[in-house]
N, C-alpha and C positions, 0 to 999 in steps of 0.2 A: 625600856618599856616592858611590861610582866609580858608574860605567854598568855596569858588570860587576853590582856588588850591589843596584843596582836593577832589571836585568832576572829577575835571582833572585829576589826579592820580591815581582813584579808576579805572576809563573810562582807561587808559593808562593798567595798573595794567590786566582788564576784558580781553581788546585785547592780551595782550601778555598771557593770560592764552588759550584763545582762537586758539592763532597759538601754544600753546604747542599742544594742544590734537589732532588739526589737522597734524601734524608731526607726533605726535606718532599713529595716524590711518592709514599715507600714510605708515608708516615705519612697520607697523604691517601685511598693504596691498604686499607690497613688499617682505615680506619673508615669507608668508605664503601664495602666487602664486594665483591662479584662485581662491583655495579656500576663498581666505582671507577674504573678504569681506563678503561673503555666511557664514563668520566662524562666524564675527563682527555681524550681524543683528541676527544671533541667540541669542546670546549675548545681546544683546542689547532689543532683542522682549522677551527674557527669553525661548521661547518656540515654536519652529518654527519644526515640524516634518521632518524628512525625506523625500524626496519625492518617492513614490513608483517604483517599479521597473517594467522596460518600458516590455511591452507584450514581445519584440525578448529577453528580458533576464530572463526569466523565473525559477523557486526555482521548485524543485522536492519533495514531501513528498515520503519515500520506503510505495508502495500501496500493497504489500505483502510481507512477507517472507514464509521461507519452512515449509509446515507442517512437514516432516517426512526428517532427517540427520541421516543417516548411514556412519559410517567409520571405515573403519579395520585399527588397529595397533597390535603391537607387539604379544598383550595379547587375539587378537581375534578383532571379529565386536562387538560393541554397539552404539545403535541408540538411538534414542529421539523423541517421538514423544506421543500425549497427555497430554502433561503439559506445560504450555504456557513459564513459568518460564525456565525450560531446554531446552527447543526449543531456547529459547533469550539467556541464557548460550552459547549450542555449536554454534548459531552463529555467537556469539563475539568472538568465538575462534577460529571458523574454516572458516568464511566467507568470510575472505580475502582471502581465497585462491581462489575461486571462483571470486571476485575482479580482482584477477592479473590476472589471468589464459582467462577472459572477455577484462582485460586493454593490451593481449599484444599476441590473438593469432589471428591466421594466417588464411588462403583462406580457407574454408570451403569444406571439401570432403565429398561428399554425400556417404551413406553405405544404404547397404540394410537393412534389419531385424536381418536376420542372422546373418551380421557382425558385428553390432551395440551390439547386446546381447553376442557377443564371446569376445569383448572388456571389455563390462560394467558391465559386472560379476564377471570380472579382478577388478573393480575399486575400489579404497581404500577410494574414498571419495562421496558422494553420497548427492543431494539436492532434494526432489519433493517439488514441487509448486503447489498449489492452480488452476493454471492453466495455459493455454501457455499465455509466457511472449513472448514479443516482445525483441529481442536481446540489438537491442539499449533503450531500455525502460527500462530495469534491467540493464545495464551497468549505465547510470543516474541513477538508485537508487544506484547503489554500487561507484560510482564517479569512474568509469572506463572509465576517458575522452578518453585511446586511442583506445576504443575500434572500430571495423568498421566489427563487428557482422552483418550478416543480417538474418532473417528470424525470428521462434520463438522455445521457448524451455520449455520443463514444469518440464523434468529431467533434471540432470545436474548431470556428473560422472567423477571424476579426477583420471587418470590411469597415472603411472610413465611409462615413456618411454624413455629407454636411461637417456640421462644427464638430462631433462626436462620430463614436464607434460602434457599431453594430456588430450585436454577436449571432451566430450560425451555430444550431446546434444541429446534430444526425446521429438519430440510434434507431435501430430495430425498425428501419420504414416510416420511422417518427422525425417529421422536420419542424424546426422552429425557429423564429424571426426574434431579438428582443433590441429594443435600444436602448444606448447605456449612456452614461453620466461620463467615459471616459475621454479626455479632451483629444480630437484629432495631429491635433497640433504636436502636444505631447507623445502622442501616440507614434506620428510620424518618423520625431527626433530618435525614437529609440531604432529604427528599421532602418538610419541613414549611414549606421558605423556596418551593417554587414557588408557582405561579398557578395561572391554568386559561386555555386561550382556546375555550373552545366544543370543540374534539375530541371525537370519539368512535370506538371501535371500532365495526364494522358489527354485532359480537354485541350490543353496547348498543344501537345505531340502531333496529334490527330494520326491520318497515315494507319501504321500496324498497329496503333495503340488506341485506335478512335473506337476500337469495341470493347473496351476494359472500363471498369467505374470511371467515370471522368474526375475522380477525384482520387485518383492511384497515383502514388511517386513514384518517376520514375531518375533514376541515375545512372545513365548507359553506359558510363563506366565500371557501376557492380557488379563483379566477376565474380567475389569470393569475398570469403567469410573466415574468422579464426575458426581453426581444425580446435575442436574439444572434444577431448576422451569423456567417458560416460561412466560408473561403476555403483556397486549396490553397496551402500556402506555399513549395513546393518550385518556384521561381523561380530565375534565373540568378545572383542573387545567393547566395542558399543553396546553390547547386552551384559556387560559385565558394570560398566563406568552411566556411560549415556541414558542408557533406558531406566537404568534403576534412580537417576537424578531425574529423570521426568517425571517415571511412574509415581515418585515420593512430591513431587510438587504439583502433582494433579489429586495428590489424596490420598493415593494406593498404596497397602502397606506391600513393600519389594520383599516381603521374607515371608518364611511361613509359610501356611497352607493355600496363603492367598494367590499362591505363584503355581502356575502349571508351566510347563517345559517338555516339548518334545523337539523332534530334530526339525517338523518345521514353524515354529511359535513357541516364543514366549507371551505366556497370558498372565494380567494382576487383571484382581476383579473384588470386589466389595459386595454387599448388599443391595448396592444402588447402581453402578456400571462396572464395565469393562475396558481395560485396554489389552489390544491384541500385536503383535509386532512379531509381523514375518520374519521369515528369513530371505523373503523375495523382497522383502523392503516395503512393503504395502503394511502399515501402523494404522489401525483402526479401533476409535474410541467408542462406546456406546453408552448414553446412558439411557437404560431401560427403564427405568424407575421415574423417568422425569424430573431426578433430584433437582434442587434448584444451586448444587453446587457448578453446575455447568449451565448457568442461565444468564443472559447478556446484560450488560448497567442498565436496560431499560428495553423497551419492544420498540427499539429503532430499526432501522437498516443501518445505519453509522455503526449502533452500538454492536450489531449480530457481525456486523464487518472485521470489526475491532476485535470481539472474542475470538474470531477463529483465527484474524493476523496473529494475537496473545500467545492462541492452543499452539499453532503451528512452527510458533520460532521458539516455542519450549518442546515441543516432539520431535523436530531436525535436529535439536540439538549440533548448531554450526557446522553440519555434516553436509550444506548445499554447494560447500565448493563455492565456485567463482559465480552460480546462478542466484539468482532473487526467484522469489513466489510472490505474484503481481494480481491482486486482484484482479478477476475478469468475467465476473457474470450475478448475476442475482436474478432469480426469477419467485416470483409468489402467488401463491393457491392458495385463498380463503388466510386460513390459520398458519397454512405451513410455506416456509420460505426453503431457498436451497444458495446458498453461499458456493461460486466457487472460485478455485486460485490458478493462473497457469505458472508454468518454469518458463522464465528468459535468461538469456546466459548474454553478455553485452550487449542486451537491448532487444534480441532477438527473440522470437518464440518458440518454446523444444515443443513442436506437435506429436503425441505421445497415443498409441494406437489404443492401450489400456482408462482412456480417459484423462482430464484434467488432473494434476499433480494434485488437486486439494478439493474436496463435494463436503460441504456439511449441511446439516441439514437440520432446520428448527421446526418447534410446534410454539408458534408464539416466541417467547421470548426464550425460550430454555433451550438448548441443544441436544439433539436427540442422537443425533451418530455426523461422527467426522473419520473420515477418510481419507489418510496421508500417502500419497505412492511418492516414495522418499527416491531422490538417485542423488550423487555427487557429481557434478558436470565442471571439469576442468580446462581451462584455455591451456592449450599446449603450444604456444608462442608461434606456430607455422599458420599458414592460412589452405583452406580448402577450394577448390571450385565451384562455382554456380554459375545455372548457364546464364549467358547474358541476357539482361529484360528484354532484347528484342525477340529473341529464339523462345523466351519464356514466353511472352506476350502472344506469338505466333500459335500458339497449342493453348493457351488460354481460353475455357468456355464466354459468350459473349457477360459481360455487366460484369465480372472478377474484377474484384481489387486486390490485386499482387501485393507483396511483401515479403522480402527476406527470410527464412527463418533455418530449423532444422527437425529433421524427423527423426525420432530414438524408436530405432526397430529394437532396441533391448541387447544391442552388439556395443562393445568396447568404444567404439566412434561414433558420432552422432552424422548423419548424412547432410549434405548443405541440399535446402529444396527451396523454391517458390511456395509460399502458402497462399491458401483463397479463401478470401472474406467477404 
């Protein structure tokens, strides 16, 4: 064959290779619809990310669970409460019920005091919280899409009634009645595999405990608490590594003029905010400018929840040690709301003389100042003393509901105390 009609060939040969691939692109396009082609350029770029998820469709992290689950079956009441590990146990096992009970009940009947506590003393399943939750704000953390919950609740008590479950909600002076879809039956079978360890409520105890909330746990066995050390992490190392990996994912250019540094603060600051980090460990953000860089997926309470849970596990930078920051308050005035967070350390709560571990504060939907008081709280494998809930209960002002916790006077050890709610 000449040179001449082999390079015609080769040319003949290219194009026909040519309309194969394009065939097999349209035909690829074709059965694999909108996305096809979005599927092909990944493919083809090797490496083309997701695209983020638009502000109205927002992801929820759970910003709390319950310190303290009480529930009576067969063999008596035992509860949970001081160990992070059995707290995250019974609420793998018992928190869907709380789920359903959220996913499927009904109009809200307000109760007084009296009738709220002659129910809830009845009740076989029992949640307290960290602090009032917003109705719909814990239905999104338990994916309790049908729920249409309003108000807030910090208890939460599941009594059988009739063929179904009745739920008990208590926040802030605020009592509520609802009934639910949940089947008794089913409900039952789950409370038949517990135990008991000695608990009781103080409306059961009566005696030295008959002046305390009647709805305070008590376990006269709890002596003590893990001993955990305390310490201020925000060291030169963390202002050299940590802060400048925050300061750069909040915006803030870390170099440059934009950086002020004295012996006690480092400050990055922009046009639009500021971040300021102690060296007392107190990180405070501000945006003055009302940028809408610091503004929530939407003018929720879910969504303002969510930005500062966001803000705050990129400002700690895993410097919390062995404690979590637990949601525990929302309060709102006209336009402006105020978010805040406490420290528990195995379930416990560190009552901190300087304020809640986390205050932010919104105008609407935007953030206007958050304030991080940072410590590392470590379990040091020994346990501490607390005095026993009788001796506690004794010194108790009347209506206190007791609980576990610790007090950080800003010394190396965290003290074991009785707190009052």
């Amino acid at each position: 064959m000449r040179p001449r009609t082999k390079e015609v060939c080769k040319s003949i040969l290219i194009v026909l290779l040519l309309i194969s691939v394009v065939m097999l692109s349209l035909t690829a396009i074709q059965y694999s619809g909108a996305d096809g082609l979005s599927g092909m350029m990944q493919t083809l770029s090797g490496k083309l990310s997701t695209p983020p998820k638009k502000a109205e469709d927002p992801t929820y992290t759970d910003a709390a669970l319950p310190v303290v689950i009480s529930a009576v079956g067969p063999a008596g009441r035992i509860s949970y409460m001081g160990s992070q590990e059995a707290l995250d146990n019974a609420f793998a096992a018992l928190g869907g019920q709380l789920a359903a009970a959220l996913d499927t009940a009904g109009t809200a009947e307000e109760l007084t005091r009296m009738a709220f506590l002659s129910r809830a003393t009845q009740a076989e399943l029992y949640f307290y919280y960290p602090g009032a939750i917003p109705l719909n704000v814990l239905a999104q953390w338990l994916d309790a899409t049908g729920s249409e919950c309003t108000g807030s609740g910090r208890l939460f008590c599941l009594r059988r009634s009739g063929d179904t479950v009745e739920l008990l909600v208590e926040a802030n002076g605020t009592y509520q009645a609802m009934k639910t879809e949940v089947d008794s039956t089913t409900f039952g079978e789950v409370l038949e595999t517990l135990g008991t360890d000695g608990s009781f409520l103080a409306a059961e105890g009566g005696g030295p405990y008959g002046h305390l909330d009647p709805m305070t746990v008590i376990q006269p066995s709890y002596t003590a608490v893990p001993a955990v050390q305390a310490s201020n992490p925000v060291d030169e190392s963390f202002l050299r590594t940590a802060a400048t990996t925050a300061a750069t994912t909040l915006g803030f250019n870390p170099y440059g003029d934009s950086v002020y540094r004295d012996d006690s603060s480092t400050t990055y600051t922009d046009s639009n905010a500021s971040l300021r980090i102690g060296a007392d460990g107190v990180l405070k953000l501000e945006n003055t400018s009302l940028s809408q860089r610091f503004a929530a997926a939407g003018d929720s309470d879910a969504q303002r929840i969510e930005l500062v849970r966001s803000l705050v596990d990129t400002l700690s930078a895993g410097r919390l040690g062995d404690s979590c920051l637990w949601f525990s308050g929302l309060e709102t005035d006209g336009q402006t709301s105020t978010v805040e967070f406490s420290c528990y350390v195995e379930g416990l709560e560190v009552l901190r003389a300087d304020g809640p571990a986390v205050e932010a504060r919104f105008q609407g939907d935007i953030l206007t100042e958050l304030t991080l008081r940072l410590r590392t709280y470590t379990v040091a494998g020994d346990s501490t003393a607390l005095l026993p809930p009788l001796q506690a209960a004794a010194i108790a002002p009347a209506g206190t509901r007791l609980r576990p916790g610790y007090a950080d006077m800003g010394e190396n050890t965290l003290q074991a105390d009785w707190l009052r709610s």
